[in-house]
C-alpha positions as protocol buffer text, in pm:
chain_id: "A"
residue {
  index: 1
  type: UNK
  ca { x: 6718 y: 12961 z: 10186 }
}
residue {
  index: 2
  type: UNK
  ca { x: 7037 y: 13114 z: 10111 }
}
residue {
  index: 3
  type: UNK
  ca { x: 7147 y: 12800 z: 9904 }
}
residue {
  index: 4
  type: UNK
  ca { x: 6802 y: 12818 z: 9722 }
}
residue {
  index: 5
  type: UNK
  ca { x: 6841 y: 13175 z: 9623 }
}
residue {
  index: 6
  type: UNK
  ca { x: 7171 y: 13125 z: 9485 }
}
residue {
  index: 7
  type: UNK
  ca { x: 7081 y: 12774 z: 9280 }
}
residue {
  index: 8
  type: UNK
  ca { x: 6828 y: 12897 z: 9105 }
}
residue {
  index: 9
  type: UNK
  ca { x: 7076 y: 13168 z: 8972 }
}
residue {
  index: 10
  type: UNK
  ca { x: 7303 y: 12929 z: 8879 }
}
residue {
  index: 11
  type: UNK
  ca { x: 7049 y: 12681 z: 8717 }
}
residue {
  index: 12
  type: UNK
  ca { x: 6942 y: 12934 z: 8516 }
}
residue {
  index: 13
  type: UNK
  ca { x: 7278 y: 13023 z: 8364 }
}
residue {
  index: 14
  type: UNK
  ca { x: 7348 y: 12638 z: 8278 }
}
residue {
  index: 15
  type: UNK
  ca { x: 7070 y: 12612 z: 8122 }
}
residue {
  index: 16
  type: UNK
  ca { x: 7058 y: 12924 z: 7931 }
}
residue {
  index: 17
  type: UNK
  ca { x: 7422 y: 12827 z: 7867 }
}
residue {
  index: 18
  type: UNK
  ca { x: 7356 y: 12482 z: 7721 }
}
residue {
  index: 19
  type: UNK
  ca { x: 7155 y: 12534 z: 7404 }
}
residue {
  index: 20
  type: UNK
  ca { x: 7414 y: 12763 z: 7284 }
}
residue {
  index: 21
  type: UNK
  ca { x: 7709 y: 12483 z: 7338 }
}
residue {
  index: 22
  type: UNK
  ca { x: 7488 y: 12218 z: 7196 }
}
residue {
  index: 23
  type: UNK
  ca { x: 7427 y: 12432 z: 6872 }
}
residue {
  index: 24
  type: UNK
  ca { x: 7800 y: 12495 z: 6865 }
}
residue {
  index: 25
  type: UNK
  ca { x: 7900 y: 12143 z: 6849 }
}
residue {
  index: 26
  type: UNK
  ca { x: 7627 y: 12052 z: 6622 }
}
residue {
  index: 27
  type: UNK
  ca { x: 7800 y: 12315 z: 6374 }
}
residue {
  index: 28
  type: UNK
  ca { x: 8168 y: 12187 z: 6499 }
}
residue {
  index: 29
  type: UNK
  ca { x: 8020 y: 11804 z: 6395 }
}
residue {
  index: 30
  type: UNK
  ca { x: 7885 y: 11875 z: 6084 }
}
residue {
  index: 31
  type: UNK
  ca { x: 8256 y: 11969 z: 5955 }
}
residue {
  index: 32
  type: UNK
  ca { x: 8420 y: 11637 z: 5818 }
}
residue {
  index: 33
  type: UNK
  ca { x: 8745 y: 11675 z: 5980 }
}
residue {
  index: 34
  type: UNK
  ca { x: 9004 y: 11465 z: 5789 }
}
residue {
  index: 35
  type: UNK
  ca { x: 9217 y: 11472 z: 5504 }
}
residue {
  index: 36
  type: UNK
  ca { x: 9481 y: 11731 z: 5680 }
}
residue {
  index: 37
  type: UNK
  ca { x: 9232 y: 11948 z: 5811 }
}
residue {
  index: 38
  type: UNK
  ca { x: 9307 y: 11913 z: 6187 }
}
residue {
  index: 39
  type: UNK
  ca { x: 9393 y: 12174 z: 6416 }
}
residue {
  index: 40
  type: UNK
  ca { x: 9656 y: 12117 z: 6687 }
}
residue {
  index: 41
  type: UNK
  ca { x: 9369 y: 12064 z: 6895 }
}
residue {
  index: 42
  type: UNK
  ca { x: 9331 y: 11720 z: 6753 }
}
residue {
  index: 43
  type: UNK
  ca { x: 9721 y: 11638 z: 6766 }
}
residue {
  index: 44
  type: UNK
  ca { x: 9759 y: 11250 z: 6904 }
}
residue {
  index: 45
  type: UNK
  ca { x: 10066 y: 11111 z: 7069 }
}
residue {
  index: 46
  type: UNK
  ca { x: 10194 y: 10872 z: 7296 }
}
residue {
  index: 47
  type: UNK
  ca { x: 10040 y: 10883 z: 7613 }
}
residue {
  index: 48
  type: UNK
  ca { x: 10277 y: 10998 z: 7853 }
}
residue {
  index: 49
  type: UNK
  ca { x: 10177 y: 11310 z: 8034 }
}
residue {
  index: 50
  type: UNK
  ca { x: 9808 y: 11358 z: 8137 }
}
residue {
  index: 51
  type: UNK
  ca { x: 9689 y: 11697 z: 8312 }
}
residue {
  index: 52
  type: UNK
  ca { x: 9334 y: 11640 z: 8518 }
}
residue {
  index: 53
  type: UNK
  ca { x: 9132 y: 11946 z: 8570 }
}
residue {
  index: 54
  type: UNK
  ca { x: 8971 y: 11906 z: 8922 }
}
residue {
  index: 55
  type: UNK
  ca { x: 8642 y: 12079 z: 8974 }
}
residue {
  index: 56
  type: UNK
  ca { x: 8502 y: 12115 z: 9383 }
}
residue {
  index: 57
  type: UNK
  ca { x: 8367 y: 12399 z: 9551 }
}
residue {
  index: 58
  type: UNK
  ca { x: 8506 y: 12679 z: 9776 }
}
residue {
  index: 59
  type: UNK
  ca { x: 8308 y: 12573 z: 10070 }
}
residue {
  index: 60
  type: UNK
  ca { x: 8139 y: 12243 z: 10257 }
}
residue {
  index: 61
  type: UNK
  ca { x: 7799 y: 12132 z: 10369 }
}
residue {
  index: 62
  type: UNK
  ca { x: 7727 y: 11996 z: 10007 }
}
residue {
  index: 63
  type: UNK
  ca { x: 7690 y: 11620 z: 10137 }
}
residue {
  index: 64
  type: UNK
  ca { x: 7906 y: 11366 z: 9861 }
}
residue {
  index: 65
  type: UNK
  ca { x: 7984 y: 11627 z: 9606 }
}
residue {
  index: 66
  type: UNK
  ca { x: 8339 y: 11676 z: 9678 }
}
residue {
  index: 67
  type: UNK
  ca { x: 8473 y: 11379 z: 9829 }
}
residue {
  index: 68
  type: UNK
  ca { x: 8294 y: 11218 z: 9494 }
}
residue {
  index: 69
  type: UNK
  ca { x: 8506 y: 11414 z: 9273 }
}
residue {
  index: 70
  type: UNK
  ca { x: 8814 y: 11396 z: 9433 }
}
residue {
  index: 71
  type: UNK
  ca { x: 8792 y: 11009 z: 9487 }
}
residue {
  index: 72
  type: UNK
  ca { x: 8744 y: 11004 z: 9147 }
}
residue {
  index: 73
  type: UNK
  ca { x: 9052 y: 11206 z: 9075 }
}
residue {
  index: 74
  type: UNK
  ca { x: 9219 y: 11019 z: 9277 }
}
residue {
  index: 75
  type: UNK
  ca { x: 9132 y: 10729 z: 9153 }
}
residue {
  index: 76
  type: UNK
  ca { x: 9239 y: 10848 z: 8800 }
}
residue {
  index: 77
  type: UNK
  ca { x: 9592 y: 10951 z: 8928 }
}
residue {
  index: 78
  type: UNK
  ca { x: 9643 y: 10576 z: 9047 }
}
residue {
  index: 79
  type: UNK
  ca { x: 9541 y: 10456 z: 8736 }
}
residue {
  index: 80
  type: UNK
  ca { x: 9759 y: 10674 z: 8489 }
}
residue {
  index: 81
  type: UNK
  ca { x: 10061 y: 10606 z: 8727 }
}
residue {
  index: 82
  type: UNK
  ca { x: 10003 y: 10195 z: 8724 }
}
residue {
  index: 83
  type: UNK
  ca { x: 10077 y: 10292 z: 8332 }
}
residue {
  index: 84
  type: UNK
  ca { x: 10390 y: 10473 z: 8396 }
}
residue {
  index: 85
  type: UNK
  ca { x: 10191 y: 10786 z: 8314 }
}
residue {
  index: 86
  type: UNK
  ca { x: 10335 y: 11114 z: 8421 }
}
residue {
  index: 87
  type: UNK
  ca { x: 10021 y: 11350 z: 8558 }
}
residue {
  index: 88
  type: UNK
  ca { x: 9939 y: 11671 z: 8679 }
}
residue {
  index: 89
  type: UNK
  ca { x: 9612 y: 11844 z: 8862 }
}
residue {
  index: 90
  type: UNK
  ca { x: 9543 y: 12171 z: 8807 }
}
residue {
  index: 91
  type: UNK
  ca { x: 9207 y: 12275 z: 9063 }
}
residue {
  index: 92
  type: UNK
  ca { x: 8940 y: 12491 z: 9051 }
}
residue {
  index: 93
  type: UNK
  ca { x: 8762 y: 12453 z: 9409 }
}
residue {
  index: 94
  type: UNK
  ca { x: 8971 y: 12532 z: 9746 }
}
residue {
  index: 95
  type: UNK
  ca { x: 8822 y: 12158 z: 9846 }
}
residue {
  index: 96
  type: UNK
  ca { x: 9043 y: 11988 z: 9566 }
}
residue {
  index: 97
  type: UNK
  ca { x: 9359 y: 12226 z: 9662 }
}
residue {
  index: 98
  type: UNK
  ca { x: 9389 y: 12129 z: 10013 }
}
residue {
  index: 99
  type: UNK
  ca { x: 9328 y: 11778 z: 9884 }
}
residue {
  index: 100
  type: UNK
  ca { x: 9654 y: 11782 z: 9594 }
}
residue {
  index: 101
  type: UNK
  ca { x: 9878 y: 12032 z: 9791 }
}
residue {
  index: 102
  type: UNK
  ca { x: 9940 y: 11760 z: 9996 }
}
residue {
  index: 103
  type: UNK
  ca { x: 10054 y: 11515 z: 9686 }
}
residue {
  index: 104
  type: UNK
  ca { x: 10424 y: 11583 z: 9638 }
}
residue {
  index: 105
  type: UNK
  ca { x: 10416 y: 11673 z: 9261 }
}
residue {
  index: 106
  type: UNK
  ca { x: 10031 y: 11676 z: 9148 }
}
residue {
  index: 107
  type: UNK
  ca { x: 9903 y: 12015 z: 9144 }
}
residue {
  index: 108
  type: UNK
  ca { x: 10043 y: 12252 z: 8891 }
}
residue {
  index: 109
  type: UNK
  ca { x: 9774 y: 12518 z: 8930 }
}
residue {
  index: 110
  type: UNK
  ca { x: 9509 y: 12620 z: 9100 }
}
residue {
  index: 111
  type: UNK
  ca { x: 9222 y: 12848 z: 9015 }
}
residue {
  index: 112
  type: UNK
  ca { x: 8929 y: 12894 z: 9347 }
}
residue {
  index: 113
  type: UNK
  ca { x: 8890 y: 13232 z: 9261 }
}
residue {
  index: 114
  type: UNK
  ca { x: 8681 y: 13192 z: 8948 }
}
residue {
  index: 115
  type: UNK
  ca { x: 8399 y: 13008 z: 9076 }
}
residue {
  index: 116
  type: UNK
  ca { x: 8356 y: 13312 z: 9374 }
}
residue {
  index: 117
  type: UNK
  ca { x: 8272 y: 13529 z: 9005 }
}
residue {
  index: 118
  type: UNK
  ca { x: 8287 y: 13298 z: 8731 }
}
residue {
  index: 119
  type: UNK
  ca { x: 8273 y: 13559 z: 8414 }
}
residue {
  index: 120
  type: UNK
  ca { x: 8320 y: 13369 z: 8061 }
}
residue {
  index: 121
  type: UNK
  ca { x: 8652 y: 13606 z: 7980 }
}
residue {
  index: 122
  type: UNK
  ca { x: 8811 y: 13492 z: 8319 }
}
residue {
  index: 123
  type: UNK
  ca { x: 8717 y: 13129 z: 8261 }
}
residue {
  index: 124
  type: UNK
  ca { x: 8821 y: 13156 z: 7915 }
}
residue {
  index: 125
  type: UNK
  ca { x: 9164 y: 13268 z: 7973 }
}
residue {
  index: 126
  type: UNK
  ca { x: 9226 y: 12928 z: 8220 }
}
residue {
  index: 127
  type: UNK
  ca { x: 9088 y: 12712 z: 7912 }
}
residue {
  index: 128
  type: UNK
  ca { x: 9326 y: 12925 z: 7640 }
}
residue {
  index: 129
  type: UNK
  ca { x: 9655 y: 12846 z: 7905 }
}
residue {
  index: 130
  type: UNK
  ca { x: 9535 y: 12505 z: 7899 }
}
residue {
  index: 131
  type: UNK
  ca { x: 9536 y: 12461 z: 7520 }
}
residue {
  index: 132
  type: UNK
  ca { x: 9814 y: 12621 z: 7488 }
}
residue {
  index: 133
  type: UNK
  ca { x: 10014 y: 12392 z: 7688 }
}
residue {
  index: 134
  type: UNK
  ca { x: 9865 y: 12128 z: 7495 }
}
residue {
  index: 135
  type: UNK
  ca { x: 9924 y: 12248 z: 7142 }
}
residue {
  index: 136
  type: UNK
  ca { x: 10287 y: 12334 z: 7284 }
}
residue {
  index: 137
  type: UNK
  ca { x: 10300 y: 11929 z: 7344 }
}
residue {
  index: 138
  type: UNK
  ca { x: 10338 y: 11994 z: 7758 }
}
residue {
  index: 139
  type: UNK
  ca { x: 10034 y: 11751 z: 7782 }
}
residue {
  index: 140
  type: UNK
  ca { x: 9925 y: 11464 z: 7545 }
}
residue {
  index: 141
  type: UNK
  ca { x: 9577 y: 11448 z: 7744 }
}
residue {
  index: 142
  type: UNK
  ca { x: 9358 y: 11680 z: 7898 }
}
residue {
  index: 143
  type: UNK
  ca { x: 9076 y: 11544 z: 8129 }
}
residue {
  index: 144
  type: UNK
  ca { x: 8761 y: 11725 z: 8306 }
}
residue {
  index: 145
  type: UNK
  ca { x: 8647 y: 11512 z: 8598 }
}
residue {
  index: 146
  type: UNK
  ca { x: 8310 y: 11735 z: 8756 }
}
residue {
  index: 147
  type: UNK
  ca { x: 7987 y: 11718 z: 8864 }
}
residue {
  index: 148
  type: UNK
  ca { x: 7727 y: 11753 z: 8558 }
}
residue {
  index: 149
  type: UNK
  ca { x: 7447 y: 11892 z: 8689 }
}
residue {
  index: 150
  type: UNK
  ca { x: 7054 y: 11721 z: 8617 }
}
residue {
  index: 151
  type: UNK
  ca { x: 6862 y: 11852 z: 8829 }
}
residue {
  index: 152
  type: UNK
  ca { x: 6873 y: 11993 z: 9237 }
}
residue {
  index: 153
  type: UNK
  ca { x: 6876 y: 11628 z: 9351 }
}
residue {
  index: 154
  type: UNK
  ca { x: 7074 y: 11483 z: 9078 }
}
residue {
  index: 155
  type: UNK
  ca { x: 7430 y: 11541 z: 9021 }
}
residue {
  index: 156
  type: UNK
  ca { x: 7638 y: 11336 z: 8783 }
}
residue {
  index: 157
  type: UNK
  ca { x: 7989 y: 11256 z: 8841 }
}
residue {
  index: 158
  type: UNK
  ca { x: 8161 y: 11315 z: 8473 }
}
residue {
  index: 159
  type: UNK
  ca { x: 8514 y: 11270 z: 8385 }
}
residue {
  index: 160
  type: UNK
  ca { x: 8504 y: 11463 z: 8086 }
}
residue {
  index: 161
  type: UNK
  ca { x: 8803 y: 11446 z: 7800 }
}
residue {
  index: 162
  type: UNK
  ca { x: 8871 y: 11833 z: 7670 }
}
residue {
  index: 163
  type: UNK
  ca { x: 9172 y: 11791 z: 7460 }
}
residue {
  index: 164
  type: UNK
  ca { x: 9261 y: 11642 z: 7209 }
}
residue {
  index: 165
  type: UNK
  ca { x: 8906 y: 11721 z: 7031 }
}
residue {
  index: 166
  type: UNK
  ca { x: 8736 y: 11398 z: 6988 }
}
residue {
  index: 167
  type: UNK
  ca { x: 8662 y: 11340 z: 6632 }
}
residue {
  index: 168
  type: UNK
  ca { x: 8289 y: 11365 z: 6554 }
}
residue {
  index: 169
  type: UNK
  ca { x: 8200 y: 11327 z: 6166 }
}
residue {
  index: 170
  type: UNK
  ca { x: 8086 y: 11017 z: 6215 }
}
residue {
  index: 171
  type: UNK
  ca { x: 7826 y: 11105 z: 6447 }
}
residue {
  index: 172
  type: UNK
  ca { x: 7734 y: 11382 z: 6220 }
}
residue {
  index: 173
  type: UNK
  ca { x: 7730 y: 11166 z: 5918 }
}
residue {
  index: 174
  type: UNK
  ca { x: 7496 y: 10906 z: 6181 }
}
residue {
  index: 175
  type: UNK
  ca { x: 7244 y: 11171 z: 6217 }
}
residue {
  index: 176
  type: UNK
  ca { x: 7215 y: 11305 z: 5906 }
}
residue {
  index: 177
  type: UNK
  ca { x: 7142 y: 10940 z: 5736 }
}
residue {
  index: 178
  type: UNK
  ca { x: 6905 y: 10891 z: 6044 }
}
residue {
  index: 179
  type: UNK
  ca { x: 6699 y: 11192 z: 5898 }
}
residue {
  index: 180
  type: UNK
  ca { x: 6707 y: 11038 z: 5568 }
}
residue {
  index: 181
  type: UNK
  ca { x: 6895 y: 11364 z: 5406 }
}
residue {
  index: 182
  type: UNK
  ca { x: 7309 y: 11399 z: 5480 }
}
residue {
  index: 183
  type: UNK
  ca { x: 7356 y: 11746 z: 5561 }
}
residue {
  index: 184
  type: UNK
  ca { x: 7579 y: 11895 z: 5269 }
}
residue {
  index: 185
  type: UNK
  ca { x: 7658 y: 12314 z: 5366 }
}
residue {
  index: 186
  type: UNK
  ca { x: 7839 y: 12532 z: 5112 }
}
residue {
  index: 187
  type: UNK
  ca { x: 8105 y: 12712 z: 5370 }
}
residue {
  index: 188
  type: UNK
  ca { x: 8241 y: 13042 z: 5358 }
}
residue {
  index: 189
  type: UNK
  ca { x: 8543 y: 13151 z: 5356 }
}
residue {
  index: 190
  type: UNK
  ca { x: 8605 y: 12760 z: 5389 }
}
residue {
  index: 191
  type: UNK
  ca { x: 8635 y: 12463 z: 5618 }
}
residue {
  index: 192
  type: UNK
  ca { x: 8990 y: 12514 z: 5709 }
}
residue {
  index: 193
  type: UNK
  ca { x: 8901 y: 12858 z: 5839 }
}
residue {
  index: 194
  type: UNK
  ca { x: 8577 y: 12811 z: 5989 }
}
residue {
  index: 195
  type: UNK
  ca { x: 8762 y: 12492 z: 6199 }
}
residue {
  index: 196
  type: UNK
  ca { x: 9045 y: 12700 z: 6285 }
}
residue {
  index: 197
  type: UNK
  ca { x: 8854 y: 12979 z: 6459 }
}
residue {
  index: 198
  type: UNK
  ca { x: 8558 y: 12708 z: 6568 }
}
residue {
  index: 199
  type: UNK
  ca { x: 8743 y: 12452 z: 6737 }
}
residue {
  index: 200
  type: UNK
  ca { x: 8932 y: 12717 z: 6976 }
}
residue {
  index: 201
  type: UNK
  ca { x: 8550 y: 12906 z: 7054 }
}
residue {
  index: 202
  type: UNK
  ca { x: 8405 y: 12554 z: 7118 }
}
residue {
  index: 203
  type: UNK
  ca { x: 8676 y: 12428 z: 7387 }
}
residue {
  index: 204
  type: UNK
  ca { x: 8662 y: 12757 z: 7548 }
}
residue {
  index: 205
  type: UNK
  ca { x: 8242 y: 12721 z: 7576 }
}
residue {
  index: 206
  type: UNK
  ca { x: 8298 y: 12348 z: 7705 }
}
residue {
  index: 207
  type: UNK
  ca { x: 8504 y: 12461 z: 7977 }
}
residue {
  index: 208
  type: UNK
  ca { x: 8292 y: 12756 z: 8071 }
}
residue {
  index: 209
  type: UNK
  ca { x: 8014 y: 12530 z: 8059 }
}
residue {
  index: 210
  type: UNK
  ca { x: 8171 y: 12263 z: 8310 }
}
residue {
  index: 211
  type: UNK
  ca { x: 8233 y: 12515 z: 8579 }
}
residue {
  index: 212
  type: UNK
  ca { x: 7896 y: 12652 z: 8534 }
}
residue {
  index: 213
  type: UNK
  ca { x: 7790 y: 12272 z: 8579 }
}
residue {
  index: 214
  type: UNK
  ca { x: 7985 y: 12255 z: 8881 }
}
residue {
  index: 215
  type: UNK
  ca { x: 7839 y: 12576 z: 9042 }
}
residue {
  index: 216
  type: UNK
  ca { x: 7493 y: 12489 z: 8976 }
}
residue {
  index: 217
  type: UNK
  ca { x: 7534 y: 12095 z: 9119 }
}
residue {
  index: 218
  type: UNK
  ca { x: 7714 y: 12232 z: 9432 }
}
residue {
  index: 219
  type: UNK
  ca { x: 7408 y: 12473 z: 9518 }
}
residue {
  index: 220
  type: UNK
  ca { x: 7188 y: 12135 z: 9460 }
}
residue {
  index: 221
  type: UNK
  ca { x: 7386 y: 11947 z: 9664 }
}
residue {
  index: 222
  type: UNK
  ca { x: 7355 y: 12192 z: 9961 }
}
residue {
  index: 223
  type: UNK
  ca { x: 7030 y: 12309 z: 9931 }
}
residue {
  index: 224
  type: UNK
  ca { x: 6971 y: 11929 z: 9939 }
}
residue {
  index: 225
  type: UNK
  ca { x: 7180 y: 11865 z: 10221 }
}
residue {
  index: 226
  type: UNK
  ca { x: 7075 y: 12183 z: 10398 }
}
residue {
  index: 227
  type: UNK
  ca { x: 6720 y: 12010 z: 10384 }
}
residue {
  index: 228
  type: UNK
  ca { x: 6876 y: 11681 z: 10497 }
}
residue {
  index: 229
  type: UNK
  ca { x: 7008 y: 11828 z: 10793 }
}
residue {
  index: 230
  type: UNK
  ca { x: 6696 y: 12054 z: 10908 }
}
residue {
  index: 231
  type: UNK
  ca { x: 6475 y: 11746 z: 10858 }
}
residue {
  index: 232
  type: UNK
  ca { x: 6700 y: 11513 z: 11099 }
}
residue {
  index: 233
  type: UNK
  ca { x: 6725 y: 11823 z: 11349 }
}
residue {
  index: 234
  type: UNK
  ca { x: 6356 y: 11832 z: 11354 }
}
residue {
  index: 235
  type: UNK
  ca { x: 6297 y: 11423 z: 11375 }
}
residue {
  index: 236
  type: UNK
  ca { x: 6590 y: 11476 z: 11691 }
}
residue {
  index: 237
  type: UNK
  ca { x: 6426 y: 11771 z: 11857 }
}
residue {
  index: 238
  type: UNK
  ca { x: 6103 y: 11549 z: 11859 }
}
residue {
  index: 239
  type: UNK
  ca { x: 6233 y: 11236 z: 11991 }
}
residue {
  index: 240
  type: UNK
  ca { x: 6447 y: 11462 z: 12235 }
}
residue {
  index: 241
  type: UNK
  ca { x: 6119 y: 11676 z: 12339 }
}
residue {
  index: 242
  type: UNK
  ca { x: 5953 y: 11293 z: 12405 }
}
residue {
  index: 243
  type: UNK
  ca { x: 6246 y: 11166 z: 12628 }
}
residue {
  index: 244
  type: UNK
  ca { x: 6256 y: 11526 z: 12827 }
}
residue {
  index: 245
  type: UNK
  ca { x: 5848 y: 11523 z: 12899 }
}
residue {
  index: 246
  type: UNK
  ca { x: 5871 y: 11122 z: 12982 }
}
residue {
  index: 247
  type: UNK
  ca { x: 6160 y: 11214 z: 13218 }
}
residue {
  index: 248
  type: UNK
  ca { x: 5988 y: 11483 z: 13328 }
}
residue {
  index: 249
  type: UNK
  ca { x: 5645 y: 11312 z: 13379 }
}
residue {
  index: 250
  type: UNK
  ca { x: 5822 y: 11034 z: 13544 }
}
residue {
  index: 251
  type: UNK
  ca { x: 6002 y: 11312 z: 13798 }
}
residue {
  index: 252
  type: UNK
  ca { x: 5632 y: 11435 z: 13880 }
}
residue {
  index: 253
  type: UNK
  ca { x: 5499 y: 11112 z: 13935 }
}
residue {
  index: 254
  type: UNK
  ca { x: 5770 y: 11031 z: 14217 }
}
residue {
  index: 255
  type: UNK
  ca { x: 5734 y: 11347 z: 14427 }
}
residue {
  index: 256
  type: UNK
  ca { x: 5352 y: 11270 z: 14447 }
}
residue {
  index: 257
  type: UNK
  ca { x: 5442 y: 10968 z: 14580 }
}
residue {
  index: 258
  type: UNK
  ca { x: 5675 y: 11058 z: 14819 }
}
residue {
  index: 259
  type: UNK
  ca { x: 5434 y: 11317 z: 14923 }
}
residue {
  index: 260
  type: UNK
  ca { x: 5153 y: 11096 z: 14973 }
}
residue {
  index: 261
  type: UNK
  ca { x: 5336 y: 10817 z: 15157 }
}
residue {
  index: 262
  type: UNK
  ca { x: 5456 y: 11136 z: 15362 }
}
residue {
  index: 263
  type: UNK
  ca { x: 5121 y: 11190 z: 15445 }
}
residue {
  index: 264
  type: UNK
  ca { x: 4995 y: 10846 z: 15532 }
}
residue {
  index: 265
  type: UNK
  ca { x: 5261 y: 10806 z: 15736 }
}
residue {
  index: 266
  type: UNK
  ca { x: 5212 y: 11115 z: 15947 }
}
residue {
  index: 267
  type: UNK
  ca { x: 4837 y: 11003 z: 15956 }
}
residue {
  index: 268
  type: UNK
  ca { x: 4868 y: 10663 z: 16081 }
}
């Protein structure tokens, strides 16, 4: 019940949360980024140092949903170092901490607070520090690996790249000859600007909108677990009630026959 109560609080913040991020990037897309208009959120380099952001929950009793993340982290960590790729973990989830404490030289960071209160200034400050280290060149790749939530009994493992920003014209320039008319906006005070203070906004929103993801799969995942685990009590208290009255029964049945072959044998 307590799960319940607190996933449909957090269902209803991803998905008030997700119209507003789609919108955002459907603005952010329809700016043709090219001809030296990129941001140093689009900067490309060598790959050589990767930072994953690990998402998991505070507490247990959520079935697969953290062992499913950090396998997959884990996973990744193998992968970038069979490349000679230098990487770093920064957590958000005590689960994932006592996980990458215990990798000599993973985890940079960790941030379980925030999902105890997860406020969009709070968040937004991790996701700034983030960028920042990127746009200072500390990282050439930023990963999100999380649960993307679908519904209370669906919960999609994602690894999730946040920087550098993908480059989406062309899918803008896709939908708008899908629609027959390629969107052309007059912009004010000019693309350069409107990028500048866009692309900042909309990395901040994606990463506020992956821990809200997380929060609202982890309440799925226990309420559904919760229910797992009250419905294999009950099958076990049945089959355990069955196998006490048989025992009993059986128990019964012997002490009426020891009583009545007392009695015969008094009798005869």
């Amino acid at each position: 019940m307590v799960s319940a109560a607190k996933f449909r609080r957090a269902q209803a913040s991803i998905i008030g949360m997700r119209p507003y991020s789609a919108e955002l990037n459907s603005i952010l897309s329809s700016i043709e980024v090219g001809d030296g208009m990129e941001t140093l959120y689009h900067r490309t380099s060598k790959l050589q140092r990767v930072l994953l952001v690990v998402m998991t929950s505070n507490k247990g009793l959520c079935g697969a949903f953290n062992s499913n993340v950090i396998k997959s982290a884990l996973a990744r960590v193998e992968e970038y170092k069979g490349k000679g790729v230098e990487v770093s973990v920064i957590t958000l989830g005590k689960r994932g901490t006592d996980v990458f404490q215990k990798q000599t030289g993973l985890l940079v960071e960790s941030y379980d607070a925030l999902l105890d209160h997860p406020l969009f200034d709070e968040v937004a400050k991790v996701a700034e520090d983030i960028m920042t280290d990127f746009s200072k060149g500390k990282y050439d790749r930023v990963e999100l690996i999380y649960n993307r939530f679908k519904n209370s009994l669906v919960q999609i493992l994602t690894n999730e790249q946040f920087l550098p920003v993908a480059p989406s014209a062309q899918d803008a320039t896709k939908q708008g000859k899908q629609g027959g008319i390629l969107n052309d906006y007059i912009y004010e005070p000019g693309k350069e600007q409107i990028l500048a203070d866009i692309i900042p906004l909309s990395l901040r929103t994606q990463f506020y909108r992956t821990v809200l993801d997380t929060l609202a799969s982890e309440h799925g995942a226990r309420m559904n677990a919760m229910q797992k685990a009250t419905d294999n009590a009950t099958e076990m208290l049945k089959d355990l009630r069955l196998s006490y009255n048989k025992a009993r029964q059986a128990a019964i049945t012997n002490e009426i026959i020891e009583i009545v072959s007392g009695a015969e044998a008094l009798n005869g």
